[in-house]
C-alpha positions as CSV (number, residue, x, y, z in Angstrom):
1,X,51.4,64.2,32.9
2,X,54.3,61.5,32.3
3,X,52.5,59.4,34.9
4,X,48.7,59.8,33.3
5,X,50.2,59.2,29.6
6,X,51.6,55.7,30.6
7,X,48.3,54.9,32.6
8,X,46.8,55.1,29.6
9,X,49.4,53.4,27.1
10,X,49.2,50.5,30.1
11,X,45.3,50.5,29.4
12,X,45.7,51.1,25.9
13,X,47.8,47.8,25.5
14,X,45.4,45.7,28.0
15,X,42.3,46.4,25.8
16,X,44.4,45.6,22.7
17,X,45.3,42.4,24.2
18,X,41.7,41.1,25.4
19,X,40.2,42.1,21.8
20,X,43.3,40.0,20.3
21,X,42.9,37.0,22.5
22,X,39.0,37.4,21.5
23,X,39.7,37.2,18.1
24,X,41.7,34.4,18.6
25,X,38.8,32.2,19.6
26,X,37.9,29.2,17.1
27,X,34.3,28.5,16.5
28,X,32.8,25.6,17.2
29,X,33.1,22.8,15.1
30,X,30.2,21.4,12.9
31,X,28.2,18.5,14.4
32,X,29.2,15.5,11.8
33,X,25.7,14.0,11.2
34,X,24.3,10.7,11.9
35,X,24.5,7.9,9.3
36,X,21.1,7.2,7.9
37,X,19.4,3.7,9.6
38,X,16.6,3.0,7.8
39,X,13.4,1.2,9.0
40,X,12.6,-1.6,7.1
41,X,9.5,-3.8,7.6
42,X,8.6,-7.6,7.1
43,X,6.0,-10.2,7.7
44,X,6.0,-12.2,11.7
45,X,5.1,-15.3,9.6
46,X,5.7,-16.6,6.8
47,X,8.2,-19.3,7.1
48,X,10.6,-19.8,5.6
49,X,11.2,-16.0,4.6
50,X,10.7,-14.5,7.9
51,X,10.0,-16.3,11.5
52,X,10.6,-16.6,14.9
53,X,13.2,-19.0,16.0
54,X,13.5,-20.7,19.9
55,X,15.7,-17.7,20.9
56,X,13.0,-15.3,19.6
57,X,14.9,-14.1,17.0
58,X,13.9,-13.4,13.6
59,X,15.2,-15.4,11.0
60,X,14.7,-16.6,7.5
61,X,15.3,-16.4,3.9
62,X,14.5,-12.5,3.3
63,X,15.8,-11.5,6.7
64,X,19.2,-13.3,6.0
65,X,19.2,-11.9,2.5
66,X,18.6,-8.4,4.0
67,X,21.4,-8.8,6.5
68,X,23.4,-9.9,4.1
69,X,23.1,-6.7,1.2
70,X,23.6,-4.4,4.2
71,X,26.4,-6.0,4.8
72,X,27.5,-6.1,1.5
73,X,27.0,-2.3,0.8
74,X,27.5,-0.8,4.3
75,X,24.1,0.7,4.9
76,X,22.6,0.0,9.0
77,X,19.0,-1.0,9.2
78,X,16.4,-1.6,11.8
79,X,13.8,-4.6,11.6
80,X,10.2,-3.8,12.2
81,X,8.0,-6.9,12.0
82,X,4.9,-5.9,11.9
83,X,2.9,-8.3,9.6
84,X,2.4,-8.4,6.3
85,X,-0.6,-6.2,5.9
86,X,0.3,-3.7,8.6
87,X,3.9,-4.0,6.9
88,X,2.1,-2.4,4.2
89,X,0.3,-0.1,5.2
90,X,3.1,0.9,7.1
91,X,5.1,2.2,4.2
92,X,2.0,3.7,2.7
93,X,1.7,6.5,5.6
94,X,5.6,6.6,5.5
95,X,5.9,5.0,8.7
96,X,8.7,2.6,7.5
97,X,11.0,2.8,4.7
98,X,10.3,-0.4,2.8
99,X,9.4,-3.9,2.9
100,X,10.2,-7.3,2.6
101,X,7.8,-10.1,3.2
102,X,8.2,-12.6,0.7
103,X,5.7,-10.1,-1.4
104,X,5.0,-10.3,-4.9
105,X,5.7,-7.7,-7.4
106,X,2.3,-7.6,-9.6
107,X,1.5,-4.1,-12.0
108,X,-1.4,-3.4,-9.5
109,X,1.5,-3.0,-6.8
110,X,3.9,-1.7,-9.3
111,X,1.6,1.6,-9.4
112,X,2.1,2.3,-5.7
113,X,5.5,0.5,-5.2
114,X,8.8,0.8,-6.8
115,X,10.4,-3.1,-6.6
116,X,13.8,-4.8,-6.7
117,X,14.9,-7.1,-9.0
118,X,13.2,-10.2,-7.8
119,X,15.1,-12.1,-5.4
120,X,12.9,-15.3,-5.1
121,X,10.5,-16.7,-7.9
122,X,7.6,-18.4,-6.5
123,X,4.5,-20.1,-6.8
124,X,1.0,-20.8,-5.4
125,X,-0.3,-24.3,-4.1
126,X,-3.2,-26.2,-2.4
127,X,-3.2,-27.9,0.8
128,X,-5.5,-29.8,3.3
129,X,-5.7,-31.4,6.4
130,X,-2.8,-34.4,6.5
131,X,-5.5,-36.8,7.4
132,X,-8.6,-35.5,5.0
133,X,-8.8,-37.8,1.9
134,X,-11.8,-35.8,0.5
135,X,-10.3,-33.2,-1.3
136,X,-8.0,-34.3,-4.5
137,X,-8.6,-30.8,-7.0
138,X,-10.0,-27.4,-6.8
139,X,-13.3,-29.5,-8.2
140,X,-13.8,-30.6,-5.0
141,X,-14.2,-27.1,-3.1
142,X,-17.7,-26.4,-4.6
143,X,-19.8,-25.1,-2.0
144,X,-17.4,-25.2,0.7
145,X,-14.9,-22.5,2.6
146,X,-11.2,-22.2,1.7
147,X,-8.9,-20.0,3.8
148,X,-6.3,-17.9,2.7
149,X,-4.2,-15.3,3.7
150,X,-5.0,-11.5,3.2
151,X,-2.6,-9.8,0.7
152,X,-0.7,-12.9,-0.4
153,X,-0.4,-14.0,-3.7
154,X,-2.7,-17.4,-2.6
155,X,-5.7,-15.3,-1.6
156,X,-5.2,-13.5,-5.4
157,X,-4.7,-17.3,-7.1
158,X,-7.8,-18.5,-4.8
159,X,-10.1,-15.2,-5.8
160,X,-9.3,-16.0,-9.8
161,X,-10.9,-19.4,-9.4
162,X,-13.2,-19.2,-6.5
163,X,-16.2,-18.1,-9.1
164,X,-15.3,-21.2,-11.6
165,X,-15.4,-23.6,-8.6
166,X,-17.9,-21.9,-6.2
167,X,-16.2,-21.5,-3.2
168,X,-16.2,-19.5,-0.1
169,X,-13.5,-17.8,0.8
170,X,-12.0,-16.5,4.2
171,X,-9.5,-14.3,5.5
172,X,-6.5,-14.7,8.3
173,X,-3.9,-12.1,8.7
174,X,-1.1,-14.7,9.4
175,X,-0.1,-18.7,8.1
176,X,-0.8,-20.4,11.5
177,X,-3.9,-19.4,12.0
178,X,-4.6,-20.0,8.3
179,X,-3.1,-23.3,9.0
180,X,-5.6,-24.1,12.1
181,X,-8.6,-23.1,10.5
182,X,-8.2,-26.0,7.9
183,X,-7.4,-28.6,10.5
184,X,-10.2,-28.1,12.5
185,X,-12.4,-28.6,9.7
186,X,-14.3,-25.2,9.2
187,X,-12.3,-24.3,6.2
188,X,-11.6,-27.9,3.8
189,X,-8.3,-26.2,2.3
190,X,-6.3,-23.2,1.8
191,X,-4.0,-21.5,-0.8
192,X,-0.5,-20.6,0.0
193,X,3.1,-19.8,-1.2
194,X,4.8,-23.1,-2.6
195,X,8.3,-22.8,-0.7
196,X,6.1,-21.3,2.8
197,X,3.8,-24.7,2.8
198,X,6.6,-27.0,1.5
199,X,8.5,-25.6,4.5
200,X,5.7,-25.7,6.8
201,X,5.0,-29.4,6.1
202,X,8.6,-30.5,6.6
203,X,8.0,-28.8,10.1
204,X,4.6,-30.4,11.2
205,X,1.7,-28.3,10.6
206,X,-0.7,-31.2,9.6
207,X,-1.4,-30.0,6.4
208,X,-0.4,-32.2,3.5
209,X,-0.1,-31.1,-0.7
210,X,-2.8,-32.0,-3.2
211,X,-2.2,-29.9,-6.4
212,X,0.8,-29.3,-8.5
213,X,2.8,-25.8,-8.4
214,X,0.4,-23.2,-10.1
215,X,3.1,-20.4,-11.5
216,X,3.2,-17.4,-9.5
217,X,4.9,-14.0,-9.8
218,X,8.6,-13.5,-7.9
219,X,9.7,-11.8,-4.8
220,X,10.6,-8.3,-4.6
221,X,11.9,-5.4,-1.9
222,X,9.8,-2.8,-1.9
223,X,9.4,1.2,-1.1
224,X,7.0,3.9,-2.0
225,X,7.0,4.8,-5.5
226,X,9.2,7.7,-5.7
227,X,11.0,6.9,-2.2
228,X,14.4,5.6,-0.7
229,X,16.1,5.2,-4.2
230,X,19.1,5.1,-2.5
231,X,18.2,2.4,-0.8
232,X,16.6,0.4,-3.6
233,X,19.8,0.7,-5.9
234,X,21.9,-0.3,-3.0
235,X,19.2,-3.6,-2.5
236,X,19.8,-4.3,-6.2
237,X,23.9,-3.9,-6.3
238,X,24.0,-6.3,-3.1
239,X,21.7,-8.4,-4.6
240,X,23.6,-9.2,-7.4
241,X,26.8,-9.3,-5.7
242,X,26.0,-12.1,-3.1
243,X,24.3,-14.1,-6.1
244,X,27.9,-14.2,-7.7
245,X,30.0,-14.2,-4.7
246,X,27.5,-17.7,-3.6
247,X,26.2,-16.3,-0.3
248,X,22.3,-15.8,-2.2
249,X,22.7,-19.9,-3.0
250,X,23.8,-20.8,1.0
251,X,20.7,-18.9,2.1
252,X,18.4,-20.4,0.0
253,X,20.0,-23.9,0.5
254,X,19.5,-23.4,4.4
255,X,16.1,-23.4,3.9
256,X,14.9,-24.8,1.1
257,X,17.6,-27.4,0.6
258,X,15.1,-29.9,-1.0
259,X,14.9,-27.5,-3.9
């Protein structure tokens, strides 16, 4: 009996000692989660806000301003450059989390889009081939096709006046092209962003000024209206950060130093 009463206190103690070191066990720790990297889309050209360079790599005004606020406020990003009217209607379906493209805050896009503060103030102008002398003022486009490019605050200037003066109008989805079309001859002239042709010139793309600075609306970032608020006030507080700390003025100045 002695014998069978310490079997048991033996097995008694054994069980005790398996459900304590159970009991001991820590759970598993919760996964810390990943920092947010948000998709942010921009034009492939429209120099000099957003290009290629030799290496390939993107560069420009709004994608060194970008790089900079993320900086400035610690958020990580990924580039998606897509075009300016894919860029668009990339961030209508959700697809990316905003956009910037040198695109210009207007109330018809303030109804869809919720804006920075502008970062750029800009301007529309004329331009034709450097070697055409036949074309002085919009006068002169009467009957004849102008290009432009779709979504850009040109192609909105060009379709305000295009009744007055009687011209054609057509449609590229990028600047060179644009560009191309008016030194061939099959468009006389074309509309475009101040800074983007003034740049453009200075670079050779045989187009050549003929009208003064029409006044245009300014640059904004941009995300779906109700969307990424986060993100937009962290845009705005770097934005006004690098414009006092002088890292806004160095960007500008590296590309638009004649300004």
């Amino acid at each position: 009996m002695k014998k069978f009463l310490s079997l048991a206190l033996i097995l008694l103690l054994a069980m005790g000692m398996m459900v304590g070191c159970g009991g001991a066990q820590e759970e598993p720790a919760e996964e810390t989660p990943e920092a947010t990297v948000y998709n942010i889309a921009t034009d492939t050209t429209f120099a000099p806000f957003e290009f290629q360079n030799e290496a390939g790599d993107y560069v420009g005004i709004d994608i060194e301003i970008l790089a900079a606020i993320a900086e400035d406020q610690g958020f990580a990003y990924e580039l998606n450059p897509l075009g300016f009217s894919a860029a668009v209607a990339a961030l209508e379906s959700n697809q990316t989390d905003a956009v910037i493209a040198g695109m210009s805050i207007t109330e018809e896009r303030q109804l869809k889009y919720d804006f920075s503060a502008p970062y750029y103030d800009s301007g529309v102008v004329m331009a034709i081939a450097a070697d055409d002398d036949a074309i002085a003022s919009y006068a002169d486009l009467t009957e004849k096709k102008v290009a432009v490019k779709t979504g850009t605050e040109g192609a909105t200037f060009a379709e305000s006046i295009m009744d007055q003066y009687g011209f054609e109008l057509v449609y590229f989805d990028e600047s060179p092209l644009m560009y191309e079309d008016v030194k061939t001859g099959n468009s006389v002239a074309c509309f475009e962003d101040y800074p983007v042709m003034g740049y453009g010139i200075t670079q050779g793309n045989g187009l050549k000024m003929v009208t003064d600075m029409e006044k245009g609306s300014s640059y904004g970032f941009a995300v779906l209206k109700g969307k990424n608020t986060e993100l937009l006030e962290m845009f705005d507080a770097g934005l006004t950060n690098i414009r006092e700390n002088g890292k806004y003025q160095e960007i500008i100045d590296k590309y638009i130093a004649a300004e």
